[in-house]
C-alpha positions as CSV (number, residue, x, y, z in Angstrom):
1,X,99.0,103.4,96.4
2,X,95.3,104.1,97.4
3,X,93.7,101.8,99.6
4,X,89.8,101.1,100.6
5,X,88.4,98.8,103.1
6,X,84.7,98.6,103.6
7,X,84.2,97.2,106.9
8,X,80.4,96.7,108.9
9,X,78.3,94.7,107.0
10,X,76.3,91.8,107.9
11,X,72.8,90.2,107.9
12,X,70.0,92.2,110.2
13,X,66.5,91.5,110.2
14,X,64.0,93.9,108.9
15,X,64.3,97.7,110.8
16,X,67.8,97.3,112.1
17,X,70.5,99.0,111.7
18,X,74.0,98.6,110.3
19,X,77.0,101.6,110.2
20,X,79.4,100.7,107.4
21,X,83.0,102.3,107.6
22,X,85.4,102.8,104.7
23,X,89.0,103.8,105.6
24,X,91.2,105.2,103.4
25,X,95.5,105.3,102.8
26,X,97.6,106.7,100.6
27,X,96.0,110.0,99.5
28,X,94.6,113.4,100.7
29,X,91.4,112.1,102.1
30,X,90.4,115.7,103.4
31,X,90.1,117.0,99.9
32,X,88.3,113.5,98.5
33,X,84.9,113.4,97.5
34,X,83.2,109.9,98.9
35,X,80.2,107.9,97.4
36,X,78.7,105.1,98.3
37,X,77.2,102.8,95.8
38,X,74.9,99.6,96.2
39,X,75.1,96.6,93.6
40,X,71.6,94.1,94.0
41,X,71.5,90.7,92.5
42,X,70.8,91.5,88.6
43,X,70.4,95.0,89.0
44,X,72.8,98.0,87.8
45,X,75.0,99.7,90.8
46,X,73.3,102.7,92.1
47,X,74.3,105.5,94.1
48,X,73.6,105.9,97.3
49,X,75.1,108.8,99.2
50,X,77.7,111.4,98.4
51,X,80.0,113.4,101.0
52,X,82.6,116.3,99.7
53,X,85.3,118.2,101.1
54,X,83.2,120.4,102.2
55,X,80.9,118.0,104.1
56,X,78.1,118.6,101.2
57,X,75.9,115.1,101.6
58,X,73.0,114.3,98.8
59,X,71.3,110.9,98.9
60,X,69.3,108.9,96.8
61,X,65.6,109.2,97.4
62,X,64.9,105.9,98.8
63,X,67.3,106.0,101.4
64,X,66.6,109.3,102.4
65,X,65.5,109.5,106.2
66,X,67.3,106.6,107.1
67,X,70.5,107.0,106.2
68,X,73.7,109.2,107.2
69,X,76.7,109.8,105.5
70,X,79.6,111.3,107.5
71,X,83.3,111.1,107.2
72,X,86.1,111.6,110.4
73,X,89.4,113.6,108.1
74,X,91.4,112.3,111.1
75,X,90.9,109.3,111.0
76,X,90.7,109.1,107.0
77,X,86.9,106.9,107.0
78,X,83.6,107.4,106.0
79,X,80.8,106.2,107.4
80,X,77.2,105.0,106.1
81,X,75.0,104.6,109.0
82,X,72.3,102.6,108.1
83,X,68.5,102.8,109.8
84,X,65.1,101.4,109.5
85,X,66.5,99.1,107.4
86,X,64.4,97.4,104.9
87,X,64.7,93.8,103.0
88,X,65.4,96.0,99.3
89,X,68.4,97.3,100.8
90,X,69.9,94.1,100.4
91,X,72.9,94.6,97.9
92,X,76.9,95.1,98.1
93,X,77.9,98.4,99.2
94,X,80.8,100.0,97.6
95,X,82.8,103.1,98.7
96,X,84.5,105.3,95.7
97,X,86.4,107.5,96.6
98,X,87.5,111.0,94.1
99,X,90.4,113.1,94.4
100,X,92.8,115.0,92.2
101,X,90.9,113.1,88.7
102,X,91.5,110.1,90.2
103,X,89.2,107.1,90.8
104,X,89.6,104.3,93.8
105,X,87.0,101.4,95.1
106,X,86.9,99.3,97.3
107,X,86.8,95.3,97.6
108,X,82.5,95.6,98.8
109,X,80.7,94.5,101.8
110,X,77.8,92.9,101.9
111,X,74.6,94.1,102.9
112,X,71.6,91.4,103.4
113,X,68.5,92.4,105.3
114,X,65.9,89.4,106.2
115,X,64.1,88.1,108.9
């Protein structure tokens, strides 16, 4: 059975930073494509950053610049580090994770920037 656990969210005022991990079990994580997705109060989930096999990372514009994706194949996780961060970034962050036509998510963590 595949299992994700965000971990490494939190509040953080305005330009802070925040590095959210997502470990994986139960599956070939070196051959899994990750994404991680952002759900805002009353707003649709959204993408925002991708990592394959082959380490290929795309991001959504408004995060680009400020944030990393990056994933550790030994120790099956992902990680989102988050910079500069800026009161709209305040949502749920989800990791997905893709392998072999098959779909896994996580439980969320949440993600709330304010001063």
């Amino acid at each position: 059975q595949v299992q994700l656990v965000e971990s490494g969210g939190g509040l953080v005022q305005p330009g802070g930073s925040l590095r959210l991990s997502c470990a994986a079990s139960g599956t070939i994580f070196s051959i899994a494509t990750i994404i991680w997705y952002r759900q805002a109060p009353a707003k649709q989930r959204e993408l925002v950053a991708r990592i394959t096999s082959a380490r290929s990372t795309t991001y959504t514009d408004s995060v680009k610049g400020r944030f990393t994706i990056s994933r550790d194949n030994a120790k099956n996780t992902v990680y989102l580090q988050m910079n500069s961060l800026k009161p709209e970034d305040t949502a749920v962050y989800y990791c997905n994770l893709k392998v072999l036509n098959s779909d896994y998510w996580g439980q969320g963590t949440q993600v709330t920037v304010s001063s």
